[in-house]
Rosetta silent file (secondary structure, phi, psi, omega in degrees, C-alpha in Angstrom):
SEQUENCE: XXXXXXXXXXXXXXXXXXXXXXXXXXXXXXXXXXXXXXXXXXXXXXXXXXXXXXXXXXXXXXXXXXXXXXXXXXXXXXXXXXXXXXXXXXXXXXXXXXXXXXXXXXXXXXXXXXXXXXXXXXXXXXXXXXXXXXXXXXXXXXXXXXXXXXXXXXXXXXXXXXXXXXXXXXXXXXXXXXXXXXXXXXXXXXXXXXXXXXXXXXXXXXXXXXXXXXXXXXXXXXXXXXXXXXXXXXXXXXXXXXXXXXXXXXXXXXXXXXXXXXXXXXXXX
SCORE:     score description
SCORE:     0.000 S_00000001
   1 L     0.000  -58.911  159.886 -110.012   28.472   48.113 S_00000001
   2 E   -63.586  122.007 -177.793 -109.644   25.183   50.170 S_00000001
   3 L   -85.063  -10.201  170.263 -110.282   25.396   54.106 S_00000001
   4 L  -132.434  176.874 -166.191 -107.527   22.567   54.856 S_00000001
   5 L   -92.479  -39.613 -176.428 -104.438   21.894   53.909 S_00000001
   6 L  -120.492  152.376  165.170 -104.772   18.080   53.902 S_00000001
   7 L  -154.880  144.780 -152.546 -107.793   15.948   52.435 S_00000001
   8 E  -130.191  147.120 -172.351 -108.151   12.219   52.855 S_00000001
   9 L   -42.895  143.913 -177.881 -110.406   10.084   50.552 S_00000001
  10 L   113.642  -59.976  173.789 -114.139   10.521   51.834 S_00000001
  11 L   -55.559  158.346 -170.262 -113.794   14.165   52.967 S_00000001
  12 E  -105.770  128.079 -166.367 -116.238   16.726   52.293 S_00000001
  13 E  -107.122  139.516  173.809 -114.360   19.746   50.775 S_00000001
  14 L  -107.148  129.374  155.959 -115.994   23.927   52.031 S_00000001
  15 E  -105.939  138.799  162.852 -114.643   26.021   48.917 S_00000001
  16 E  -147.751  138.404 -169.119 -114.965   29.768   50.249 S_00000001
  17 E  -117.968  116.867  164.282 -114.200   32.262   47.807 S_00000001
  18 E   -81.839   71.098  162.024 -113.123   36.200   48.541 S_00000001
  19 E   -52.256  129.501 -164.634 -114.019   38.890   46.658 S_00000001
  20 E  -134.466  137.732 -130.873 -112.899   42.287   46.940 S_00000001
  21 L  -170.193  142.825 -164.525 -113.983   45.290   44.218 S_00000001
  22 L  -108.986  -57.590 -159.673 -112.789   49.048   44.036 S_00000001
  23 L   -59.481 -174.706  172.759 -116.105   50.387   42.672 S_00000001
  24 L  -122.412   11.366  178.643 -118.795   52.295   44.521 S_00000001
  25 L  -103.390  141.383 -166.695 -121.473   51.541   42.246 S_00000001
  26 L   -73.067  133.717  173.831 -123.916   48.878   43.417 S_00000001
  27 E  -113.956  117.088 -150.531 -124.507   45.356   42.437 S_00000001
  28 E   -67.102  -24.276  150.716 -127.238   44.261   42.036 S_00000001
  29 E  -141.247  163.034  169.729 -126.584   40.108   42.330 S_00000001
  30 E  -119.050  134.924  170.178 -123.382   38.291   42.176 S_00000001
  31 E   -99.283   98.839  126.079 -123.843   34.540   40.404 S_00000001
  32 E   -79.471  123.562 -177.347 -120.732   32.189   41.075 S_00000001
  33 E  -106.074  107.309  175.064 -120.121   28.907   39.432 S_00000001
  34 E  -120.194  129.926  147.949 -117.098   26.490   39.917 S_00000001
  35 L   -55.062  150.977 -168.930 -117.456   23.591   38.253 S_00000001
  36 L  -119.593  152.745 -168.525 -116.368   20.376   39.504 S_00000001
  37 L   -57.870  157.927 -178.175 -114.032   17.874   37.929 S_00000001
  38 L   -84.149    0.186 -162.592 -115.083   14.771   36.347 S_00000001
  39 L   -73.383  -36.582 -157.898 -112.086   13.399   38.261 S_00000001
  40 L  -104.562   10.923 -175.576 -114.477   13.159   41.323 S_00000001
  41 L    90.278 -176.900  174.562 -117.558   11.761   39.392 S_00000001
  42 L   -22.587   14.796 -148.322 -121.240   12.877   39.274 S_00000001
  43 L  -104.847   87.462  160.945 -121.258   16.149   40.950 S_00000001
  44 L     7.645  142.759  179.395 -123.368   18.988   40.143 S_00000001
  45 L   -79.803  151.793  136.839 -121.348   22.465   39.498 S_00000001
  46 E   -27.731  101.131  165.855 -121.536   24.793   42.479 S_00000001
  47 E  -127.046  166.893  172.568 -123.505   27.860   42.295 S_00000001
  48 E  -167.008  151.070 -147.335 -124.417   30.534   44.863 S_00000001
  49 E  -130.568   76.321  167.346 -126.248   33.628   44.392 S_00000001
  50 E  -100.528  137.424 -172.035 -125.595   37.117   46.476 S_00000001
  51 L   -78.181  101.160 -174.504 -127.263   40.772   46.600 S_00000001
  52 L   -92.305  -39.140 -168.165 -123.661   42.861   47.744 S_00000001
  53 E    59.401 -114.153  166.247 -125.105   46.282   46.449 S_00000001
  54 L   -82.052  -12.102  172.454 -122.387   48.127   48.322 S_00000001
  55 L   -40.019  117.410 -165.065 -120.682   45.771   49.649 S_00000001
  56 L  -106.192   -0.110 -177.496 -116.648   46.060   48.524 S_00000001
  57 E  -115.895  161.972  163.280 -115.648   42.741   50.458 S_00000001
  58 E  -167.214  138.869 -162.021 -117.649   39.800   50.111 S_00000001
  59 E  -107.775  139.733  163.745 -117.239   35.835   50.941 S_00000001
  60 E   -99.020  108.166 -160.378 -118.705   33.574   49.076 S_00000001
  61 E  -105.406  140.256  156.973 -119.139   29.649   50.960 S_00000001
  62 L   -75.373 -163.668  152.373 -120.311   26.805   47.974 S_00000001
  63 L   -93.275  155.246  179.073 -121.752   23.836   49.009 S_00000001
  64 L   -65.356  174.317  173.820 -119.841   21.125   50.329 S_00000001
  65 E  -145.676  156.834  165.687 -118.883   18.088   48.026 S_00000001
  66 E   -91.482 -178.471  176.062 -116.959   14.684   48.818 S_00000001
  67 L  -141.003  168.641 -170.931 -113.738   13.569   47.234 S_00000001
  68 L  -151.048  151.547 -169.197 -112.119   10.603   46.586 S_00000001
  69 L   -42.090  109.929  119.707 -108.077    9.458   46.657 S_00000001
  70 E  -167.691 -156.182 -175.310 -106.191   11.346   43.214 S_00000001
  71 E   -90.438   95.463 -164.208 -105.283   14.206   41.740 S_00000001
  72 L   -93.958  138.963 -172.635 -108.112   16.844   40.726 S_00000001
  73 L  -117.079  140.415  160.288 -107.608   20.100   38.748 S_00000001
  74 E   -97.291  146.681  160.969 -110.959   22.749   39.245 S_00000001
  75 L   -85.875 -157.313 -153.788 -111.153   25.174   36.508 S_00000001
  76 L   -87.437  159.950  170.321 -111.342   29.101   36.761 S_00000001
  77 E   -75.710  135.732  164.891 -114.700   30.498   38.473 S_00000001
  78 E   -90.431  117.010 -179.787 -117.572   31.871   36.721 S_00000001
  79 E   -99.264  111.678  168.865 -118.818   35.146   38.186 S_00000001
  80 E   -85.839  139.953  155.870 -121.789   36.642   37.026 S_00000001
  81 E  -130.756 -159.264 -175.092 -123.240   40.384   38.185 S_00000001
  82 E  -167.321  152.454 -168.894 -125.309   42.762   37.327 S_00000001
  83 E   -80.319  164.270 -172.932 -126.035   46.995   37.856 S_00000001
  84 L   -41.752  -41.482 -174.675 -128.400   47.536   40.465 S_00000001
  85 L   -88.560   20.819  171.781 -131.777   47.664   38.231 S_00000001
  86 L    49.050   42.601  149.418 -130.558   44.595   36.378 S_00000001
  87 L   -86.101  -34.730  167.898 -130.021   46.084   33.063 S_00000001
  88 L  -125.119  138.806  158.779 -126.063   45.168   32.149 S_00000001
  89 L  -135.816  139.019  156.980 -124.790   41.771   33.477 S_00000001
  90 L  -116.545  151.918  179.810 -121.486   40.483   32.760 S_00000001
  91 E  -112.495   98.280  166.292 -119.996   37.197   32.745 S_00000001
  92 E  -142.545  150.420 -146.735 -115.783   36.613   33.484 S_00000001
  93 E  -102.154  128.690  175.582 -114.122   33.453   33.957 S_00000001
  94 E  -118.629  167.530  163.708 -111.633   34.669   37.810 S_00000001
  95 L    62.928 -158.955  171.128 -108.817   33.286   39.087 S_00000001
  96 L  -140.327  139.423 -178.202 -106.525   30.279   37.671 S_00000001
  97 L    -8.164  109.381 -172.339 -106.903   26.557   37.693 S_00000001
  98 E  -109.946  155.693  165.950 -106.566   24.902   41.057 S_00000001
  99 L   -81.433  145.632  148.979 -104.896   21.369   42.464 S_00000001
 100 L  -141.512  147.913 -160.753 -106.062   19.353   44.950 S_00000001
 101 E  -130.747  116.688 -151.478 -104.423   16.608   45.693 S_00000001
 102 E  -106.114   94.863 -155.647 -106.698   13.853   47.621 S_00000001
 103 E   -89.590  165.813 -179.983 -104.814   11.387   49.949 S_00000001
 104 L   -64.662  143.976  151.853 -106.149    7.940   50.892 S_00000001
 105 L     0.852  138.784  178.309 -107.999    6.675   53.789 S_00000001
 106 L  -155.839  112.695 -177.352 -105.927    6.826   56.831 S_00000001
 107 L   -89.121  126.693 -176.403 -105.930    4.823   59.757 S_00000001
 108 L   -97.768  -25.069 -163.916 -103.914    5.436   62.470 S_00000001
 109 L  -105.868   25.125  175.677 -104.492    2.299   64.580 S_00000001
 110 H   -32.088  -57.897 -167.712 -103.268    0.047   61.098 S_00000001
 111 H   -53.861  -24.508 -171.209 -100.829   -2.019   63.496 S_00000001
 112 H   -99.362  -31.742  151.899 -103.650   -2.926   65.604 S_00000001
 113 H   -27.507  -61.059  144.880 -105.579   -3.946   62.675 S_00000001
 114 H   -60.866  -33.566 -166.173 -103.459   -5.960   60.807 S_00000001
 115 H   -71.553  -39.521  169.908 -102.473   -7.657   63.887 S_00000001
 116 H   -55.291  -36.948 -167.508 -105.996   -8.760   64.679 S_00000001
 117 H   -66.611  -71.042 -119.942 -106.687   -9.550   60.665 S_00000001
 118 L   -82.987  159.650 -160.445 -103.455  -11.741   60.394 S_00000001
 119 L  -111.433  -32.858  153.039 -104.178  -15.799   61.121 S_00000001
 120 L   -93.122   59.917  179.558 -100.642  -16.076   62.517 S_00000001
 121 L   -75.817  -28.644  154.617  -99.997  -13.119   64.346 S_00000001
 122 L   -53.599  -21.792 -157.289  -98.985  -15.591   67.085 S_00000001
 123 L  -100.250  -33.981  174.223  -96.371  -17.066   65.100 S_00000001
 124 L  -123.738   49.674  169.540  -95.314  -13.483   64.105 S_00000001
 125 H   -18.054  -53.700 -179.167  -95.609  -11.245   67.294 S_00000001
 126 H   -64.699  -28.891 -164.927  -92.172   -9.191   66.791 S_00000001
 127 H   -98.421  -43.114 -173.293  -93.955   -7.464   63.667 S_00000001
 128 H   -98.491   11.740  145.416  -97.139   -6.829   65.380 S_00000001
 129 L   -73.976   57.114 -176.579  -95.869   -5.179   68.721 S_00000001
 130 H   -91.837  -80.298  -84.737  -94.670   -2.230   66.615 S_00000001
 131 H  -101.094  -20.864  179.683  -97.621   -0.080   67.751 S_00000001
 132 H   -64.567  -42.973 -155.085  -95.457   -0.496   71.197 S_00000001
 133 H    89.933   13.205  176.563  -92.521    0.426   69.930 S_00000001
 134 E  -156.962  145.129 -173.142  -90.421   -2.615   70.711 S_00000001
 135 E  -129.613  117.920  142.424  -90.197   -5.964   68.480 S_00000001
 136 E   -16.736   82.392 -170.462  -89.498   -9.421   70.192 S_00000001
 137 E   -87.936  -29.239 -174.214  -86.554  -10.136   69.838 S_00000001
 138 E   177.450  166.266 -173.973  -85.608  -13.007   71.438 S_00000001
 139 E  -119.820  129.445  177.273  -86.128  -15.669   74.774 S_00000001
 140 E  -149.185  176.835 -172.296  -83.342  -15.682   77.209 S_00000001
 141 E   -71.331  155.232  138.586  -82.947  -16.765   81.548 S_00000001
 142 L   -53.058  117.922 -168.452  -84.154  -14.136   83.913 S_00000001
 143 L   -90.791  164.191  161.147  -81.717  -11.437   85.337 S_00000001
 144 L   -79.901  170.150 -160.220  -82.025   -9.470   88.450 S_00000001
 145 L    45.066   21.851  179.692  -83.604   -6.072   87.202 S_00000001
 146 L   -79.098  165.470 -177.666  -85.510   -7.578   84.444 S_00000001
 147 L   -88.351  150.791  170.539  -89.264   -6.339   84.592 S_00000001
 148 L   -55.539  -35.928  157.535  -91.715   -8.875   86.146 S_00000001
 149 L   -81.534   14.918  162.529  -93.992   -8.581   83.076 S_00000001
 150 L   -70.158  -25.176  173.054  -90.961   -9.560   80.786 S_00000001
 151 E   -45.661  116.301  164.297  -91.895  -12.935   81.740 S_00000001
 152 L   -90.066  103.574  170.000  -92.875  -15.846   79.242 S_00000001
 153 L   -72.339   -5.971  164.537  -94.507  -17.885   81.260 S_00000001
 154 L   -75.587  -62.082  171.438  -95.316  -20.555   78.681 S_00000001
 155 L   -68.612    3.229  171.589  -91.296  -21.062   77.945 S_00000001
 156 L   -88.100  -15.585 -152.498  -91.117  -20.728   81.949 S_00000001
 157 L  -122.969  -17.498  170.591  -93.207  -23.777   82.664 S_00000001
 158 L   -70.658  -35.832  174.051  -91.870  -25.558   79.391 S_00000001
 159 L  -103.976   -8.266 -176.981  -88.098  -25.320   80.457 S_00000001
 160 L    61.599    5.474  176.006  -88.677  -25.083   84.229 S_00000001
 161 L  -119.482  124.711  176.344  -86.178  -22.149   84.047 S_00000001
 162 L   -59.661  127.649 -171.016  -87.688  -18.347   84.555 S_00000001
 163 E  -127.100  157.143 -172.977  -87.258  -17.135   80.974 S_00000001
 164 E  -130.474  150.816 -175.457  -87.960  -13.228   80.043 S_00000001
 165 E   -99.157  133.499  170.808  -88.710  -12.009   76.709 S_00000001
 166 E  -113.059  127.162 -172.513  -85.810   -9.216   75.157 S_00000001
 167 E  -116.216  153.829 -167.424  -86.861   -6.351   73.009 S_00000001
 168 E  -125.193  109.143 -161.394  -85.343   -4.558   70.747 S_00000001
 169 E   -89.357  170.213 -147.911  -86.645   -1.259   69.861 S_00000001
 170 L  -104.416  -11.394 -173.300  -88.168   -1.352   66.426 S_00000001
 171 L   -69.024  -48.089  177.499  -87.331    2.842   65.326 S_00000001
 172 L   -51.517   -1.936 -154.329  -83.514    0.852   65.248 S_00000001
 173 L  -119.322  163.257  166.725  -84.532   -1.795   62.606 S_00000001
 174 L  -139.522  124.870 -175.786  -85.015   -1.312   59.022 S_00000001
 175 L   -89.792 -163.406  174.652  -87.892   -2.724   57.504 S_00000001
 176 E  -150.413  134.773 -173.563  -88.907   -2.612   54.047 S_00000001
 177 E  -116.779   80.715 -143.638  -92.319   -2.191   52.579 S_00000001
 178 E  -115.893  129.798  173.217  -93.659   -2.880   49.143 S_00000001
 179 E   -76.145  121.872  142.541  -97.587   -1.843   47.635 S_00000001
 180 L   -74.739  117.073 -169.862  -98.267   -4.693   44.626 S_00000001
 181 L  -116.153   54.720 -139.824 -100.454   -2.198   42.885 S_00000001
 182 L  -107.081  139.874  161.176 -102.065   -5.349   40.423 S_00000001
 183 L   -80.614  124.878  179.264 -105.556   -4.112   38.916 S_00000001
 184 L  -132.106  165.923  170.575 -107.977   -5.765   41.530 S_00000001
 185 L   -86.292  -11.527 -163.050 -111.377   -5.157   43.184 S_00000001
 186 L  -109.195    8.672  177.503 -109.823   -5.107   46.450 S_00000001
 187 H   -29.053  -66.923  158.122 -107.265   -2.372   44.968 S_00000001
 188 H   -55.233  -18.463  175.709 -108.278    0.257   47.351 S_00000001
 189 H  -103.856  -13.109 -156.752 -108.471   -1.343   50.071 S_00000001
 190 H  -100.178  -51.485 -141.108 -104.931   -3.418   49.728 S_00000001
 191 H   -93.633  -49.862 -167.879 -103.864    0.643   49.152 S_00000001
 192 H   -81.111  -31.512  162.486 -105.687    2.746   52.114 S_00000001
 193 H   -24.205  -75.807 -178.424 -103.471   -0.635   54.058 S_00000001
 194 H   -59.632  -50.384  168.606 -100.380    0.117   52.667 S_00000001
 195 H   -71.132 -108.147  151.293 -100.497    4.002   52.967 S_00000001
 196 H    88.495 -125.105  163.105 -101.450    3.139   56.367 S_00000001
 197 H   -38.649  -58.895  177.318  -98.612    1.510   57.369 S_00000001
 198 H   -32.646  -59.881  168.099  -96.452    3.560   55.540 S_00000001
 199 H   -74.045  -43.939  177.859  -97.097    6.690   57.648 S_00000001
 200 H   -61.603  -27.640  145.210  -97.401    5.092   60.340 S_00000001
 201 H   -81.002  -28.820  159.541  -93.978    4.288   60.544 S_00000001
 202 H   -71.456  -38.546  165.325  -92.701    7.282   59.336 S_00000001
 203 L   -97.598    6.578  162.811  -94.368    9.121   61.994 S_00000001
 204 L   -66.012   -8.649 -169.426  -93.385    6.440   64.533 S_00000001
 205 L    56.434   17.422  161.581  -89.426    7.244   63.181 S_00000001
 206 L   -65.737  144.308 -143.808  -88.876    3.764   61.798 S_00000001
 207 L  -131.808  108.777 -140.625  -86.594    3.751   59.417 S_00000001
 208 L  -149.606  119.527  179.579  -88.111    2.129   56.541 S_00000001
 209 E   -99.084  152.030 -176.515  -88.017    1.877   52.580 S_00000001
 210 E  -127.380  135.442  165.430  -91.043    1.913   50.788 S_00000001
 211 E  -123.281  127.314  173.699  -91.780    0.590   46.932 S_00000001
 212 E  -124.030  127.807  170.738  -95.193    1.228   45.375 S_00000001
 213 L   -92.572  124.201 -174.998  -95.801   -0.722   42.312 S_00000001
 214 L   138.427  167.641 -179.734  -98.216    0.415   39.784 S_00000001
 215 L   -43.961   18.973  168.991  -98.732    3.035   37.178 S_00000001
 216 L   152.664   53.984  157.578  -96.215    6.318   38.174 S_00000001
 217 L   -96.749  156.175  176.946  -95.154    3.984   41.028 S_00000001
 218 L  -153.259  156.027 -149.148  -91.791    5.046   43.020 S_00000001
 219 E   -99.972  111.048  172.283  -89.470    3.953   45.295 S_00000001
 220 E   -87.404   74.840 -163.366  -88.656    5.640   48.962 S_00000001
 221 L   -51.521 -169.935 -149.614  -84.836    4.528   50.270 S_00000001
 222 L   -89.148  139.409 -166.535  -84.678    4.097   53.988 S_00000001
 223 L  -171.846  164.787  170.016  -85.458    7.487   56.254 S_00000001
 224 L  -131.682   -9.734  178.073  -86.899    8.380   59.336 S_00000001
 225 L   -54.429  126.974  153.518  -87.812   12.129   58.158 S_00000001
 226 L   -75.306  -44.532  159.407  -91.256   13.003   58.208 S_00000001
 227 L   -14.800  -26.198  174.143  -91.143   15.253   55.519 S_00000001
 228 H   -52.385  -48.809 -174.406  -91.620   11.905   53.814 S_00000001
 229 H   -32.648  -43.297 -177.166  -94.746   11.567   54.818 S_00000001
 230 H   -73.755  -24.424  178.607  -96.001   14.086   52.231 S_00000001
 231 H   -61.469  -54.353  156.413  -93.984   12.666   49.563 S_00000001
 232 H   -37.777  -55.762 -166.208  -95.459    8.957   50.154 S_00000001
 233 H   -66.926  -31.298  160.592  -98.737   10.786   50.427 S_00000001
 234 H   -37.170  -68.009 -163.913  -98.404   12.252   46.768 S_00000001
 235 H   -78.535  -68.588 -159.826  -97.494    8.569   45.229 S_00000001
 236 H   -72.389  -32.598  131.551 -100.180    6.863   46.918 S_00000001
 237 H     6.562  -82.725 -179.624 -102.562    9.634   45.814 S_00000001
 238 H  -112.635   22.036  175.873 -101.999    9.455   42.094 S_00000001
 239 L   -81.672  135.547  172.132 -101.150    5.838   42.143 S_00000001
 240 L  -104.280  125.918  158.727 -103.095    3.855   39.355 S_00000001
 241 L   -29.089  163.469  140.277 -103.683    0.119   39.247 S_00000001
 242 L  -164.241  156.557 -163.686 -101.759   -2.065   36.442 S_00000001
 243 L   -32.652  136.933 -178.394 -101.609   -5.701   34.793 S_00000001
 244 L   -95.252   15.346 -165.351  -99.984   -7.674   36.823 S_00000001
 245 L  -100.025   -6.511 -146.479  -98.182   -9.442   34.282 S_00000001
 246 L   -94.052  -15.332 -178.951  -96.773   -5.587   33.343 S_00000001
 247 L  -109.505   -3.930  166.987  -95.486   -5.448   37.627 S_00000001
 248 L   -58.472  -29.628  175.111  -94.489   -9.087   37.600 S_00000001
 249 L  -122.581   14.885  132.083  -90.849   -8.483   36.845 S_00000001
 250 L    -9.588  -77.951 -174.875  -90.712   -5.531   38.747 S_00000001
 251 L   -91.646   14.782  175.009  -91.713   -7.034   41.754 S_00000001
 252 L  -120.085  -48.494 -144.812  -89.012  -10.130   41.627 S_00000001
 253 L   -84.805   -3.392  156.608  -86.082   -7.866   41.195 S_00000001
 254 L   -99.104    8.603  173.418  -87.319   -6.120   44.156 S_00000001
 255 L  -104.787   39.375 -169.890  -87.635   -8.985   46.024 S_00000001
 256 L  -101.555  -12.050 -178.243  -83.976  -10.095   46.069 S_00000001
 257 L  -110.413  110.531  159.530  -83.829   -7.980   49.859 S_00000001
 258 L   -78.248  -36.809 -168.339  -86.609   -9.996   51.822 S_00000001
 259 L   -31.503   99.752  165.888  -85.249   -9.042   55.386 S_00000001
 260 L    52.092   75.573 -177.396  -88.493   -7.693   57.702 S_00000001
 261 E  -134.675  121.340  144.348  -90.605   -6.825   54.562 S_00000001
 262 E   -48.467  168.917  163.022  -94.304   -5.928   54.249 S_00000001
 263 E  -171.005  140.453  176.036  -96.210   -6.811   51.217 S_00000001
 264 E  -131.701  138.167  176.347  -99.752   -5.853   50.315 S_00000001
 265 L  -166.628  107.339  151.546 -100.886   -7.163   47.278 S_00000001
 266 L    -7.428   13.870 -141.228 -104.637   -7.335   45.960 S_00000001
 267 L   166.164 -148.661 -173.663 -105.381  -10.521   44.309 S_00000001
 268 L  -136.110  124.463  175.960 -103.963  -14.363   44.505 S_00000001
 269 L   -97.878    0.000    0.000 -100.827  -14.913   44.679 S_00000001
């Protein structure tokens, strides 16, 4: 029914529908109707109208529609036909109730994003060369076979001793990430962030727990599997806003591990 496998808030969905029929007697129009959920807002049902006659296979394309980030259920299709001279039409409700499951906005180049957004990104460097694949680890003297662009040349001219920057690669570390899911206006946007990120380390192999906060929020221990990815994509999906008084003591008893922790959070802290 669905031409992709994944859809991210925003996309425009093609429903194409098959039909396939044993008789040999000709029909004279076919009427199909799928209605669309209320899940996704305003949207006019579908209809589309074909002469098949003899035809025993036949595709039907709808029009496209957008979507937006949750979970949607379509009901069954309404077919209508009729005999060739348009004397008996019938009406039957085909197939059975379909899922779609609508993932958020998704940014690939997040790391370079926040790291421009953030007002100390100088002060915290080691988080945003992730997109590298190595986090700043430390300032030490220059060796022979260090690389020539290893250089800090700021702590070289401050200590008068050639000093080199040491990395650490960041797929070895384990961060931790946690979505504040508080109802805000900036909900969604605090959200397509956090999913984001999320993936973006997970397909990057960092090996990284994630807690989303919020209505039928859940908790990801520490992994480097991608398979995650879909699971995280699920939760952040059908994630709902809630009071933030109802995630305040939530969000303390998950903040007893601080170590190399995100936090997205909506609102004033």
């Amino acid at each position: 029914m669905f031409s992709k496998k994944e859809y991210f808030d925003g996309d425009f969905v093609q429903m194409e529908l098959q039909f396939k029929r044993k008789s040999f007697y000709p029909v004279g129009y076919l009427l199909v109707e799928q209605r669309i959920p209320l899940s996704l807002g305003s949207h006019y049902a579908r209809q589309q109208t074909l002469y098949p006659f003899f035809k025993k296979e036949i595709t039907v394309a709808l029009k496209p529609f957008q979507v937006k980030r949750g979970k949607h259920t379509f009901s069954k299709i309404t077919a209508e036909t009729s005999d060739a001279f348009g004397l008996i039409e019938r009406s039957r409700r085909l197939g059975e109730p379909e899922q779609l499951i609508v993932y958020p906005s998704y940014f690939p180049d997040i790391l370079l994003r926040l790291g421009e957004a953030n007002p100390d990104r100088d002060a915290s460097a080691n988080h945003w060369t992730l997109h590298k694949n190595d986090a700043l680890h430390s300032l030490r003297e220059f060796m022979p076979g260090d690389r020539m662009t290893w250089i800090d040349w700021k702590s070289t001219a401050k200590t008068n001793t050639m000093m080199t920057r040491e990395f650490e690669n960041s797929s070895a570390r384990k961060m931790q990430l946690i979505f504040f899911g508080v109802t805000h206006d900036y909900f969604e946007l605090a959200l397509r962030a956090a999913y984001s990120l999320s993936r973006k380390l997970l397909e990057d192999h960092a090996e990284v727990k994630i807690t989303i906060l919020g209505e039928n929020g859940q908790t990801f221990d520490f992994s480097r599997d991608k398979k995650r990815i879909t699971e995280i994509s699920h939760a952040f999906a059908e994630l709902k806003s809630c009071d933030e008084a109802v995630l305040m003591q939530e969000l303390q008893s998950v903040l007893k591990w601080q170590k190399d922790t995100f936090y997205f959070y909506a609102g004033h802290f």
